[in-house]
N, C-alpha and C positions, 0 to 999 in steps of 0.2 A: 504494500500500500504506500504510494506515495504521503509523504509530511512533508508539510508547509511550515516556514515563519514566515505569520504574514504579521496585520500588524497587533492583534489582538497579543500573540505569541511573543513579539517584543517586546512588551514592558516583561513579559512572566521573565523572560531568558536576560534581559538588560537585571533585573533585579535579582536573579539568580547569578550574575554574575558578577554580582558588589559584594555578596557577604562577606567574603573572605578575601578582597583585594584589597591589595596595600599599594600604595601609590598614585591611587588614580586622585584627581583635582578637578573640583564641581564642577570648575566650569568649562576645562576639556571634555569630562564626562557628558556633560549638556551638550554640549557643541558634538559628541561626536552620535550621539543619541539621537539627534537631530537630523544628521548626517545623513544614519542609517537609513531614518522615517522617511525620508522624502526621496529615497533611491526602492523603498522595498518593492512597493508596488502591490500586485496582491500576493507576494511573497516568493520563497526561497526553496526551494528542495531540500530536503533534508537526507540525506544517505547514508548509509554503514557503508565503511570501506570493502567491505567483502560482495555487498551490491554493485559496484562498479566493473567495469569489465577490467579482466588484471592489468588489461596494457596501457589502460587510460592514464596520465601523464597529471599527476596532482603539485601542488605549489602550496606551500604554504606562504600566507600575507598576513603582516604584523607591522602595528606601530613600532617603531625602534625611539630609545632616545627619549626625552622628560614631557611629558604629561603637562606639566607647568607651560612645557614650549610651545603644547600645541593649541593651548588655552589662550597665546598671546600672540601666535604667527596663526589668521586662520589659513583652511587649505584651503587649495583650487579645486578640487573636489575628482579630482582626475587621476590624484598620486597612487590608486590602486591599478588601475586602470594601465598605467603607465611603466607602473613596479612589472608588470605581470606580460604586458607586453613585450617588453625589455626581455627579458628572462624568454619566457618566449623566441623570440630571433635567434638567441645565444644558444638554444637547447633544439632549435630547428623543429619545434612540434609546437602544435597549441595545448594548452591546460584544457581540461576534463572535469576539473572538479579544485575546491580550496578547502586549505583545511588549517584552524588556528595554533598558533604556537602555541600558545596559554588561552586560557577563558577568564582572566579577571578585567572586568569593566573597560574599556577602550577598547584591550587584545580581542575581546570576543566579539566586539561590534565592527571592528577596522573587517574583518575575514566574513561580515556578512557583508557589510557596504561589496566589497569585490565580490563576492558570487550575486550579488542581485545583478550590480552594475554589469558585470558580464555575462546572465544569464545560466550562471553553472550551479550546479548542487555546494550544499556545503556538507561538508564529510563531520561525521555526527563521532567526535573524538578531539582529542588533542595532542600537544609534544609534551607534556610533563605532566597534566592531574594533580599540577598545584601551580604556583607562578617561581620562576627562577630569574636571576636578574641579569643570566647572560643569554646571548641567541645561542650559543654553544650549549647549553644548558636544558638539552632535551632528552628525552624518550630517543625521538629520531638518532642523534647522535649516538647512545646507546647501542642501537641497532646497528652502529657501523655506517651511519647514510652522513653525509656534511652539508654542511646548512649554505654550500656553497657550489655552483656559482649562484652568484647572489644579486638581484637589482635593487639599486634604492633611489626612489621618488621624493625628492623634496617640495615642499611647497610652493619654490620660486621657478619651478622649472628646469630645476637639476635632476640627471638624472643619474647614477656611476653603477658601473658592474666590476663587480670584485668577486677575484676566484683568486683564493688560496688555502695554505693548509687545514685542516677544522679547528685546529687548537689556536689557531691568529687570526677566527673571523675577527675576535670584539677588540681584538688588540689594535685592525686595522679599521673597524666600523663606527668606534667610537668618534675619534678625532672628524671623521668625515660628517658624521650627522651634528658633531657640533658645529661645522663650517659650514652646514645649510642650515643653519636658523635651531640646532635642538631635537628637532624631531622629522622623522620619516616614515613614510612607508616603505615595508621589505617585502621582495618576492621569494623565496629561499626554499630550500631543502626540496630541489625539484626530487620525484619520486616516484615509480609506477604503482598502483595502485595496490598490487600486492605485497608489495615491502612497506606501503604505507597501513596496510593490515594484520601486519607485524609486528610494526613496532609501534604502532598509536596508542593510547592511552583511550578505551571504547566508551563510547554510548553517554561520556560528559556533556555533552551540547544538551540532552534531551534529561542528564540528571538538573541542569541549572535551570531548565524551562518548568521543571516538577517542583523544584527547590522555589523559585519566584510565585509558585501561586500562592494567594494569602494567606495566612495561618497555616504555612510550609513551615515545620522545625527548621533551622538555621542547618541543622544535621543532614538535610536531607540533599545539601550543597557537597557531601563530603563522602567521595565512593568508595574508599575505604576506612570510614570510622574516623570520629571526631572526639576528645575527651577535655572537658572541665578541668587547667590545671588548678586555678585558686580564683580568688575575686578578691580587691582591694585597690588601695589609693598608691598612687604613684609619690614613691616618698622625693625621689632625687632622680635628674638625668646627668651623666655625667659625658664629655665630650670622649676623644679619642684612648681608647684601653690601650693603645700599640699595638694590638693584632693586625695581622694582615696589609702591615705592611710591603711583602712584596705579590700582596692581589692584586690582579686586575681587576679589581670591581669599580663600581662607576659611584662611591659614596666612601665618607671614611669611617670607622668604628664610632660605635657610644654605647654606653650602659645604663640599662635602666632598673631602677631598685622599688618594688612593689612589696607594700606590707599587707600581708592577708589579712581579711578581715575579720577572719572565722575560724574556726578550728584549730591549728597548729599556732595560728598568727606567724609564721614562718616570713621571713626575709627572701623573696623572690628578685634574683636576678636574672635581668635578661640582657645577653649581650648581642648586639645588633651592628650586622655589617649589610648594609642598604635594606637588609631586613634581618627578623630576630632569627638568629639562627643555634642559641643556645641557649635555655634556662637552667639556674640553678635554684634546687630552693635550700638556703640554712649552707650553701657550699656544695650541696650534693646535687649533681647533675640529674632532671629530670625532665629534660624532652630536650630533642636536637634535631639540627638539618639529619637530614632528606627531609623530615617531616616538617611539615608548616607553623610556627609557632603565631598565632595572630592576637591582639591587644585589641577586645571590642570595648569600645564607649557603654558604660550602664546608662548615661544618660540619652542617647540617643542609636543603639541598637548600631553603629558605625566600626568598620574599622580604624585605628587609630594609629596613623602612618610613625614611625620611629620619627622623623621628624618635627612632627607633630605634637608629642609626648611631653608633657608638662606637669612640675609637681602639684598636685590636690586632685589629678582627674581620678575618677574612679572606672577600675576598668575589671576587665572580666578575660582572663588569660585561658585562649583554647588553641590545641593542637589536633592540627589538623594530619593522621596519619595518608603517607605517602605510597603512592604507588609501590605493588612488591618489588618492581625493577632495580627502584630506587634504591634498595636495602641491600645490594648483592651488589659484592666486590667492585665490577666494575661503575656502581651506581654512586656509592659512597665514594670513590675516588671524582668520580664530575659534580655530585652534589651535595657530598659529606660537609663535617666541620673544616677536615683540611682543606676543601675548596675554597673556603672562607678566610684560610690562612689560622688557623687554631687546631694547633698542634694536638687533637688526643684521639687516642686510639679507639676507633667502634669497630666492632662486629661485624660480617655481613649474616645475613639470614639465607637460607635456601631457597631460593626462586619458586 
């Protein structure tokens, strides 16, 4: 049976796509929200990669780059469009089908804007099953597939194709999307349809459309389990710990110290490098990268961006468990703590 997002389906799947995203900014979120609405039409195809035919030729299309930027450079409304074209010439085939790097707020709307605008299904899945803050930083890569050759759309009419190694996309993508204005759209990780049924992370598109109807538990965003670490008020943010110093990430460390409210009344820290990637409570380590660590607002049901973090809020710390991939040897080495540049030793688990 064919499924639609048409526009009824969008507010469910835009709002399925905010619980747990960290970074996004009202008013790129509006803007891009807006975006979508007025390209839908009476909607989008929705597809499992194992429904397409294996040789079909998928792309994945993503904001790259600050959220802040896109909120203050608007777009021409074409940079999908263009991303995908690009990519396109360079791969000698047309795309078949899109499919998002991540599903939090922007990521999940930029990758409908492009399959409305061109008419193609969106592939009902993602590259991680949670948000990671490098394009390197996927599922796909996992798989062995590189997020390269790569086009990127700026909003002034740039446009650049980069191919090189998978471990120097963000090393050479960075500096670029800052010298078009901040932010872009990417075409990447071109892929035939049965390697993209591999290695994708399944059937997320249609858990955040389930997740956004009304009185949808917050859990129901979360495909493999969600856990309650404490509730309490933010005592102190503190600026750079020194970790991760020789990371490539695109923010610097800070920590932040939450006093439970309840029960233990324990000393929750959480250290954050462009997002939380380690709590301890009382010293003792109790949830880490791969898994999503998120900081919701009690006062307004919100994620609450590290940035953002300010002492007297009152917040409510959940972890959001991480794809199995993500927990095996090679997952912990692209999305552990030492990705982050913090040195300690984890486990993997059996796939």
């Amino acid at each position: 049976m064919t499924r639609l997002i048409g526009p009824a389906e969008l507010r469910r799947f835009s709002a399925g796509s905010r619980l747990f995203a960290t970074g996004a900014a009202e008013s790129s979120y509006g803007l891009t929200f807006a975006w979508a609405e007025s390209v839908l039409g009476e909607g989008v195809e929705l597809a499992a990669a194992a429904e397409l035919d294996p040789e079909t030729l998928c792309m994945v299309v993503s904001l790259v780059g600050s959220t802040t930027a896109l909120g203050e450079q608007l777009p021409a409304g074409d940079e999908p469009v263009r991303a995908v074209r690009a990519l396109e010439r360079w791969m000698g085939e047309r795309a078949g089908a899109v499919v998002a790097l991540n599903l939090a707020a922007e990521n999940a709307l930029i990758p409908l804007v492009a399959a409305a605008v061109l008419r193609l299904p969106l592939v009902d899945g993602d590259g991680t099953g949670r948000v990671f803050p490098l394009v390197e930083q996927t599922t796909y890569r996992l798989g062995g597939l590189s997020a390269t050759p790569l086009a990127l759309a700026g909003a002034s009419g740039e446009l650049v194709l980069l191919e090189t190694a998978a471990d120097r996309v963000e090393e050479l993508l960075r500096p670029v999307v800052l010298s078009v204005g901040g932010w872009a759209v990417a075409a990447c990780y071109p892929m035939a349809a049965r390697d993209l049924a591999r290695v994708l992370v399944p059937g997320t598109v249609s858990l955040l459309l389930a997740a956004g109807e009304p009185g949808a538990p917050r859990s129901a965003a979360a495909p493999y389990g969600v856990r309650t670490l404490c509730s309490g008020r933010i005592l102190t943010v503190e600026g750079s710990t020194g970790h991760g110093a020789d990371v490539a990430m695109p923010s610097l460390p800070a920590s932040i110290v939450v006093q439970e409210s309840a029960g233990l009344r324990r000393l929750v820290r959480l250290e954050a490098h462009n997002e939380i990637v380690l709590a301890l409570a009382d010293g003792a380590p109790v949830a880490m990268a791969p898994d999503q660590i998120c900081m919701i607002s009690v006062a307004d049901g919100m994620v609450v961006d590290v940035d953002k973090a300010a002492p007297g809020m009152e917040v409510e710390i959940m972890v959001v468990r991480a794809a199995p991939m993500w927990h095996t040897g090679p997952g912990l080495v692209l999305g552990g703590l030492r990705a982050f540049g913090i040195p300690f030793e984890q486990r993997a688990e059996s796939p």
